[in-house]
N, C-alpha and C positions, 0 to 999 in steps of 0.2 A: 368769307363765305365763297363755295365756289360757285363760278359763274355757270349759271343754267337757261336753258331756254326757257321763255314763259307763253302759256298758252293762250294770254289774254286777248294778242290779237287774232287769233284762230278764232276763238270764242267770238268777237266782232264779227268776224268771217261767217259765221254759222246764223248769228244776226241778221247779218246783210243778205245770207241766202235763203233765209225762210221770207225776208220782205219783197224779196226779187221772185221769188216762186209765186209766189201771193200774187204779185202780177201777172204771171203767168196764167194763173186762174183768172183772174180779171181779165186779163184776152180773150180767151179762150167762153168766157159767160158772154162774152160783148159779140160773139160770133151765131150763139144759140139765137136772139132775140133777130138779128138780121139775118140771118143763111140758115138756121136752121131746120125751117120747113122745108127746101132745098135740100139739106143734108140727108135728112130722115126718109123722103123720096129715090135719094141715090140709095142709100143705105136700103131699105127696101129692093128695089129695081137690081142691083146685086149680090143679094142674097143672105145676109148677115147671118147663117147659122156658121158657129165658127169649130163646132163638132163635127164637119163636113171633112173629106179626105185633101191629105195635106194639098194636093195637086187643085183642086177647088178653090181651097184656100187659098190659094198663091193668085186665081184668076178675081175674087173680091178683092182679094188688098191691088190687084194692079184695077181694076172697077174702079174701087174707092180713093184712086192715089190723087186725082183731081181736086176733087173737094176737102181729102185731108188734106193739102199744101195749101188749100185757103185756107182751113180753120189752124194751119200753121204758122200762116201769114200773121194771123189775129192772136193766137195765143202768145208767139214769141215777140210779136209787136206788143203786145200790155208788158212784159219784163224791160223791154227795152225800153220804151215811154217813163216807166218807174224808174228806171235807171237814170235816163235820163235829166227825167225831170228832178231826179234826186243829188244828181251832181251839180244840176245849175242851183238846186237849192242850196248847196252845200256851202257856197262861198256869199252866200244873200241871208241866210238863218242869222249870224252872228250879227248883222247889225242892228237887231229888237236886241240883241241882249246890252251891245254898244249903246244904246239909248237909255237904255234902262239902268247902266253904270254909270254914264256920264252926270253930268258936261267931264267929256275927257281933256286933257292937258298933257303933252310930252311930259314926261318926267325927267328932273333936272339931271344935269353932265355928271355928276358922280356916281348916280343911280346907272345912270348910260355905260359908263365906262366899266361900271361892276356886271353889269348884265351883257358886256363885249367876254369882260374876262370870264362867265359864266357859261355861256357860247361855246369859247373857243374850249373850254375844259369837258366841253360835254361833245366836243368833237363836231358842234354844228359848223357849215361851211359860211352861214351867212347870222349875224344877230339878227335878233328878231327889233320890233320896236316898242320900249316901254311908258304905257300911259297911263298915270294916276284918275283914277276915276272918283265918283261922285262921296261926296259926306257917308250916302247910305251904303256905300261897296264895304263887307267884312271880308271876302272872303278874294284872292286875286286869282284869276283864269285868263288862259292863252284863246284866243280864236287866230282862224285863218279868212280874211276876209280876200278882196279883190287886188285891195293896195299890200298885202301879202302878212305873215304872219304879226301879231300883237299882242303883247301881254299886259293885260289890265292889273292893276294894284288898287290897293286901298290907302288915301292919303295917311293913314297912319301910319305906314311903313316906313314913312321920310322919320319918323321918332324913334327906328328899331336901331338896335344895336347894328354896327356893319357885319358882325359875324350871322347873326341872323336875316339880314337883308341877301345876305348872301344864300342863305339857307332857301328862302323862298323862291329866289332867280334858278337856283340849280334846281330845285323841285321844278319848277313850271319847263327848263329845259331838258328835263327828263321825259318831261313829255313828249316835245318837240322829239327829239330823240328819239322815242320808242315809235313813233307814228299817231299815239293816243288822239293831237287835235283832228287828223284826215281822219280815222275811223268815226271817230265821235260823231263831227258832225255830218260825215256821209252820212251812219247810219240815223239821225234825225234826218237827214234831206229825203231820205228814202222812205221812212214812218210817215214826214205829210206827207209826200207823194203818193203814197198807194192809199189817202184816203179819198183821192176823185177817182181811183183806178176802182177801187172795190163800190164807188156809189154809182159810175156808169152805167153797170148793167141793171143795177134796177132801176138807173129812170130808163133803159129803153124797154124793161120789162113791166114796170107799173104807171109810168110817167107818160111816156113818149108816145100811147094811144090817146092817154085823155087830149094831150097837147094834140090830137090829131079830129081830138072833136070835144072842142073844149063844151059844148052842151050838155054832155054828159055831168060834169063837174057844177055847171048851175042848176041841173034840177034835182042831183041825187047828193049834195055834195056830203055828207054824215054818211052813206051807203060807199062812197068809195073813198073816202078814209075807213071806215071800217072795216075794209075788203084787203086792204091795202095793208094798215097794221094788223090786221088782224090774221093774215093767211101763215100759214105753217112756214111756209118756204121762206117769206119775209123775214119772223123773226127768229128761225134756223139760221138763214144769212147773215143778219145782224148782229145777233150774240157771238157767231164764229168769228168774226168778222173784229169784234170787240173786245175778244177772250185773245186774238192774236197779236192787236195792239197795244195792247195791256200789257201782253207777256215781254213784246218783243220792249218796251218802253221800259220795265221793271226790271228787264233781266240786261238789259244794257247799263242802266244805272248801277248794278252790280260789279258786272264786271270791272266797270270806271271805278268803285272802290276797291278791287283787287288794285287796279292799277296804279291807284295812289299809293299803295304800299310800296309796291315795286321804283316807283318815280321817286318814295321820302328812301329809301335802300341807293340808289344810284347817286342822289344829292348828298349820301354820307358816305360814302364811297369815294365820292370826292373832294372829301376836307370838312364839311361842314354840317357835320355829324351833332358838335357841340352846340350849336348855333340853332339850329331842327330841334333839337332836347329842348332847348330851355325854350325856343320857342309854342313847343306841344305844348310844356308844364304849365304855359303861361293860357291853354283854353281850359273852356267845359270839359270834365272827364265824359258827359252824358248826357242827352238829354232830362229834362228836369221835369217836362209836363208830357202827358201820354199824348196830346195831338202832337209834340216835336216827334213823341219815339217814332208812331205812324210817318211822319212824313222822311223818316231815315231810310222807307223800303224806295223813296226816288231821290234820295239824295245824291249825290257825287264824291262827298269825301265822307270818309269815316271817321268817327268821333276819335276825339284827341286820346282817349285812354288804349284803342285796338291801335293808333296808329306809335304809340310808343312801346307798347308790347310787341311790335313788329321790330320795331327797331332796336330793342335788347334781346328778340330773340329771332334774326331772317331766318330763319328756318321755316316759324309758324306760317309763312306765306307760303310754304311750297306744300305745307299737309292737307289730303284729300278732305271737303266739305262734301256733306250729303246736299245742301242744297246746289251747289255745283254740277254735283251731277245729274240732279233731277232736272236742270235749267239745259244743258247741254243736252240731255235726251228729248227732250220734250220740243226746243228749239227742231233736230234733228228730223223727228220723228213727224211734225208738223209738215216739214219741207218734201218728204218721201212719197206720201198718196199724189199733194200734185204735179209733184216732177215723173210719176209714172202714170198719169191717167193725159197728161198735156204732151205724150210723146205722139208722134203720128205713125199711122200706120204704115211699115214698108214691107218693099216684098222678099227684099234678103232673107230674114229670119223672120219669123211666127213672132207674133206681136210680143206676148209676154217674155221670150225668152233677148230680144230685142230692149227692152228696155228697162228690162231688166239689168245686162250689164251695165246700164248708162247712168240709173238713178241708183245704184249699189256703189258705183264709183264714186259719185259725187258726192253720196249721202256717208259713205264708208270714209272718202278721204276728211270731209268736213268730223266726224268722230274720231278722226286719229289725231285732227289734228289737235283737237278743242278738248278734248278726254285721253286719250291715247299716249302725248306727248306729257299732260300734266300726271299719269300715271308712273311712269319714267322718272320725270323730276321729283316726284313727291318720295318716291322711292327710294331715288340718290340722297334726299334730305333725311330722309329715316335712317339710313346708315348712316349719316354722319351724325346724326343725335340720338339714337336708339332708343328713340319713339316708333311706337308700332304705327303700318300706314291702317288707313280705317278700308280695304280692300273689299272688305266683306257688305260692309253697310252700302260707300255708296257703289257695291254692284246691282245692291236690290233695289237700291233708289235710282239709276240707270234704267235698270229693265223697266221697272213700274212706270218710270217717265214714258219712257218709250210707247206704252201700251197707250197711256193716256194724250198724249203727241198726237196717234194714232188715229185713235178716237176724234181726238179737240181739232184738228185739221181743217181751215176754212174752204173745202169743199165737199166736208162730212153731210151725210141724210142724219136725219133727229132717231132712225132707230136702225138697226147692224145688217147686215146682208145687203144694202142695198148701194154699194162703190167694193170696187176690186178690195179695197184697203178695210175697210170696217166688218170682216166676214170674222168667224171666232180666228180659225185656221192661221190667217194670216196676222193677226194680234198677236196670236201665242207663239208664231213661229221666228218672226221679226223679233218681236222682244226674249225672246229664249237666247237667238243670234247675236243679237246686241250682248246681253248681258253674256254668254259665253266667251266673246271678244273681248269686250272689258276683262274678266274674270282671266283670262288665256296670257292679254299683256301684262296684268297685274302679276302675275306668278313670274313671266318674264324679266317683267323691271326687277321684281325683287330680287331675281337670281344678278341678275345685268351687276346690281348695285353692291350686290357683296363679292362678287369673283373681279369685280375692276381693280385695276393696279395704279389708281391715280386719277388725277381730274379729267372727267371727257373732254376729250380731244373738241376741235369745232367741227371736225366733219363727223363725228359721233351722231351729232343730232338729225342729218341726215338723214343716216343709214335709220336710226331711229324710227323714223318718221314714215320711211317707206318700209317697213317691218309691220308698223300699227297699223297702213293703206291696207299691206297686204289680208291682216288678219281683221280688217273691221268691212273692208269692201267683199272677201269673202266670206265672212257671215251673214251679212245681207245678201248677196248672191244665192248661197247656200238655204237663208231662211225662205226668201220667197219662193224658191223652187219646190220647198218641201211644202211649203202653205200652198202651192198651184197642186201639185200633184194631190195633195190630202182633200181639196177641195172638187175635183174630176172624177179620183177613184175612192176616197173614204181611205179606211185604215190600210185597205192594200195598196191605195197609192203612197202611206208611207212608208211600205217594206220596198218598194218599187226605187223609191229614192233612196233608202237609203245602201241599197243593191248596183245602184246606177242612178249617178248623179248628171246632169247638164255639162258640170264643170272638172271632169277628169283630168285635163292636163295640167288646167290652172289647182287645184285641190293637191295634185301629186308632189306638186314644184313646194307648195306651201307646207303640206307634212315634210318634204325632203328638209326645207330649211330650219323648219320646228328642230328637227331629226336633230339638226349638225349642231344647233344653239344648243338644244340641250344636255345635248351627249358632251357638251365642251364646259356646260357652265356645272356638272352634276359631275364630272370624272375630271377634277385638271391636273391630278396625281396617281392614276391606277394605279393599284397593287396587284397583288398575285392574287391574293383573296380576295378581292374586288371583282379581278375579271372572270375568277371560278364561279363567284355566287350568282355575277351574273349570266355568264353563261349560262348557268342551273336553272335561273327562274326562267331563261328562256327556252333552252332546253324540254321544258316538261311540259308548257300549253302550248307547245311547237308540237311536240307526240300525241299529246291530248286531243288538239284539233287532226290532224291526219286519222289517227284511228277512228275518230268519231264518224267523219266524213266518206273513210274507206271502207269501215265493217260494219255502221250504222243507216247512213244518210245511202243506200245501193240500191230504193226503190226505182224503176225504170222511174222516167217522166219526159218533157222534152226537152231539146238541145239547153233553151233558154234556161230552163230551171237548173239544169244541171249544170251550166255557167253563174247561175245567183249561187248554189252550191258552194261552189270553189271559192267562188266571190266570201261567203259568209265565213267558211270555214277558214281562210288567209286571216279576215278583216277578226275573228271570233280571237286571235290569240292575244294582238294588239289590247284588244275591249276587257279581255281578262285580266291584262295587266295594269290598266287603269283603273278597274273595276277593284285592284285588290289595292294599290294607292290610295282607294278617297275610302275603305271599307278602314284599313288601319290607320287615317286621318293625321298621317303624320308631317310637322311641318316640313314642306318642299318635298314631300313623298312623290307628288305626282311629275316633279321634272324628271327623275330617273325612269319613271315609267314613262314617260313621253322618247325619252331615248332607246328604252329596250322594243316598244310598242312598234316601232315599224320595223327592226329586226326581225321577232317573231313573225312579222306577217310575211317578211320578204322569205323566209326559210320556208313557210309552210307555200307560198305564190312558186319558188322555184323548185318543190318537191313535184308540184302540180302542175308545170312546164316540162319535166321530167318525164314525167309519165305518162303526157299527152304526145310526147315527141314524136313517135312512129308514127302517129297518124295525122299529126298536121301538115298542112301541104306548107305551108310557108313558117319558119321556126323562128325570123325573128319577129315579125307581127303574131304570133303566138304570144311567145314574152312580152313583146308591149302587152297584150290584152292581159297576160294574168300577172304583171306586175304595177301597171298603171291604175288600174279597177281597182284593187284589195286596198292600195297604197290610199287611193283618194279616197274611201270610203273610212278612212282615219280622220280624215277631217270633221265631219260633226261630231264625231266620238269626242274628239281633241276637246271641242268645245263643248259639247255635253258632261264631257267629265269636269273641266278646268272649272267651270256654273257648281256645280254640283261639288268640288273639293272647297271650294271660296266658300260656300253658301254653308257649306258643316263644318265650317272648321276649326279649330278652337282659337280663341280670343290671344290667348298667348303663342301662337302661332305666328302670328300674323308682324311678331318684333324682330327686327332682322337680329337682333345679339342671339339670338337661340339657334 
């Protein structure tokens, strides 16, 4: 099998940043209860209408810069505290479970010396140390405790075969290995830690007066428990609150069963392949009563029957899961309202467009890595086994997560309009942007996986990786700009975006790169008749849009419109040629039109340079202006259309032997 990267620990990553965000929020509540009549006063006293002229604006946010670097203080002090207090947890958790295995016992010198030779084949620098645990241990797990790594066993292991004893040592140091015990149980240190970071704020919000007059609570004490569970806000807070660590505890156990597949792949990888087999053959194919099935959605290993079908066919580990991708958007999606609502106000940039590049970053780069990069691998695995990837399903289980992420967010109101994040605009335009991304690398990988001439190189995954930053951190950039604008101006703010975007140089750079990938993975043997036809189809909505624009579109109106003009009429040749890829559905129709699609715009952009020439005082910021404009305004096309070819396309499409 060839060696791929896996995205399991990205997936951790994505884990770890919705629980770190969470604190984020927990700071930033724990600041409303002490400074926020304070705050609301400043906020008052400099004027908060933020429809005010830019130059205004600039004089609140430098008004308000005071008191935002306190509530900065407090908000990025709960991530940290969480963090914190999640590392020190991390090496203290594993000894309830040490207790709970024991009475432990080093396990005897031959065990020792086969778990040295296990180590050293699994490339560790140091062995770990092995202790046979109690009568009641089935199942053997590694922790990292203070006195440093450990691997618990079950005494029945001392009665395995040495082929098989061997099997389990390479499995537990596959782990070691991949990183699996740091993630694991950082991300538990971090789960109880953010459970006193999220109950804070409501004892200083429900708690922290009574304790300020505790007489209240002996004469009314049934009236303020009632007040108390009973208020809206409470158990708004609490449900979110509940639904988060739910998710993040479910969708961690998950993962840890991808990762056991990948750990039993590694341990046969290196010799003891045979040893694994007979040892699966010898469990439960299943669970037998429906409370075990229930408790398989927290388990950590997968049952003996998926973990041997993994091992007769590695491939099945690298094909897209719709539950996968609902877990990765929804994680995602969760983390994005409060990493844009806990940024502070500064006065470089206007708030929204400010923090927006910073929570599109983080939130884009955690999706490329944790969806983005398993799109890639799952892709290289369909061409080597000519199984089709499932592209289509989970883009829609993507998007839909997203929405619902969105929504489910533990800083969410109980009904929509009331946080920047929970407006329709900004649902529909986020999750549009997600799933166009998804859908955009998906076409990508598949192309990637059939035009390759061999195993990816190791700097392959790399370049990879910052391909999928590119196209997952600019769709989010892309989507909230279009959900701000549609939310200010209505439907003409989104002819406004998509005329003029925020993000023009970064959009240009990103169609220019689509451009070069696709033109190379769609053409890697031109013919003569290849580059006539295409010329041709370029050729004719090249003519099509100029005429239009010249002998139709010649009502006076002003300078600006008749720059959207130009703007639509470049961007209109592009959109037609997309527009005729997903109409004739054919598979990978739309890479060749992602390659011809910025040709035609750049032919009808430099007719339209041409002709302005005598009157522009400056010719080459001309050219910037009508080739940078058309060029980026390809970018939501890209992804409108790439959503929209995934979303129709036919089911035997989607098998890379076709």
């Amino acid at each position: 099998m060839t060696r791929i990267l896996s995205p399991g620990a990205a997936r951790y990553g994505s884990i770890i940043l919705l629980l770190a965000t969470a604190g984020l929020f927990a700071g930033q509540h724990t600041f409303g209860p002490l400074h926020g009549r304070h705050y609301l006063e400043v906020n008052k006293d400099c004027g908060p209408d933020l429809a005010i002229a830019f130059s205004r604006h600039l004089s609140f946010v430098r008004c308000m810069s005071e008191v935002e670097q306190q509530k900065a203080w407090f908000t990025f002090g709960g991530a940290l505290m969480v963090l914190l207090l999640g590392v020190a947890l991390m090496p203290l958790l594993p000894y309830r479970l040490l207790r709970r295995a024991g009475p432990l016992r080093p396990a005897e010198q031959t065990i020792a010396v086969r778990a040295a030779d296990a180590a050293r084949r699994a490339g560790l620098h140091r062995s770990p140390t092995v202790y046979i645990g109690g009568w009641r241990l089935r199942e053997p797990f590694t922790v990292r405790v203070l006195a440093g790594t450990r691997i618990i066993v079950p005494p029945g292991l001392r009665r395995l075969p040495p082929d098989q004893i061997d099997a389990v040592l390479a499995h537990e140091m596959a782990h070691i290995r991949a990183g699996d015990v740091t993630l694991v149980w950082l991300t538990r240190g971090l789960w109880w830690a953010l459970i006193p970071a999220l109950a804070v704020p409501q004892f200083l919000i429900f708690v922290l007066p009574i304790v300020r007059e505790p007489r209240v609570l002996i004469e009314a004490p049934f009236a303020i428990i009632t007040v108390i569970f009973g208020h809206p806000y409470f158990l708004n807070y609490v449900l979110r609150s509940l639904l988060l660590l739910t998710l993040a505890a479910v969708i961690a156990s998950s993962v840890l069963r991808s990762r056991e597949h990948e750990a039993d792949l590694a341990a046969a990888a290196g010799g003891t392949e045979a040893g694994l087999l007979e040892l699966l053959h010898g469990q439960p194919a299943r669970p037998g009563r429906w409370w075990q099935a229930v408790r398989r959605l927290t388990a950590i290993h997968p049952c003996a029957r998926r973990r041997l079908a993994a091992l007769h066919d590695p491939h099945r580990t690298t094909e897209l899961r719709v539950i996968d991708a609902a877990a990765v958007g929804i994680l995602v999606a969760m983390a994005i309202p409060v990493l844009q609502m806990s940024m502070p106000l500064r006065v470089e940039t206007m708030i929204w467009t400010n923090t927006a590049h910073l929570t599109g970053l983080i939130a884009g780069t955690a999706l490329a890595l944790a969806w983005g990069l398993a799109l890639w691998r799952a892709a290289l695995g369909a061409e080597l086994t000519g199984r089709p990837i499932r592209l289509r399903a989970t883009t829609l289980a993507l998007t839909c997560a997203t929405s619902v992420g969105m929504l489910g967010h533990v800083a969410g109101e109980p009904t929509l309009s009331r946080n920047w994040s929970d407006t329709t605009p900004q649902l529909i335009c986020t999750s549009l942007a997600v799933g166009g991304a998804a859908a955009l690398s998906g076409i990508l990988a598949r192309a990637w996986a059939r035009h390759r001439t061999g195993p990816p190189s190791r700097a392959a995954w790399p370049a990879i990786a910052l391909i999928n930053i590119m196209v997952f951190a600019g769709a989010l950039w892309l989507g909230t700009d279009a959900a701000s604008m549609i939310t200010i101006k209505g439907l003409a703010g989104l002819g406004q975006f998509l005329t003029m975007t925020g993000y023009d140089e970064f959009c240009t750079a990103g169609v220019v790169t689509l451009w070069l990938l696709a033109a190379r993975w769609s053409w890697r043997r031109p013919t003569r008749r290849g580059v006539l036809g295409a010329t041709a189809v370029v050729l004719v909505p090249t003519a099509t849009a100029l005429a239009v624009r010249w002998l139709v579109l010649t009502t006076p109106t002003t300078p600006d419109w008749v720059l959207y003009r130009d703007y639509l009429a470049a961007m209109s040749t592009g959109a037609v040629l997309l527009v005729i890829a997903i109409a004739t559905r054919r598979p990978g129709g739309l890479l060749p039109a992602m390659a011809l699609a910025p040709a035609g715009t750049l032919l009808v952009s430099a007719a339209i340079w041409l002709r302005y020439l005598p009157i522009w005082p400056d010719v080459w910021m001309a050219a910037r202006i009508c080739l940078i404009g058309p060029l980026a305004m390809l970018a939501p096309a890209f992804l409108l259309a790439a959503l929209l070819a995934t979303v129709t396309e036919r089911r035997s499409a989607s098998s890379p032997g076709r």
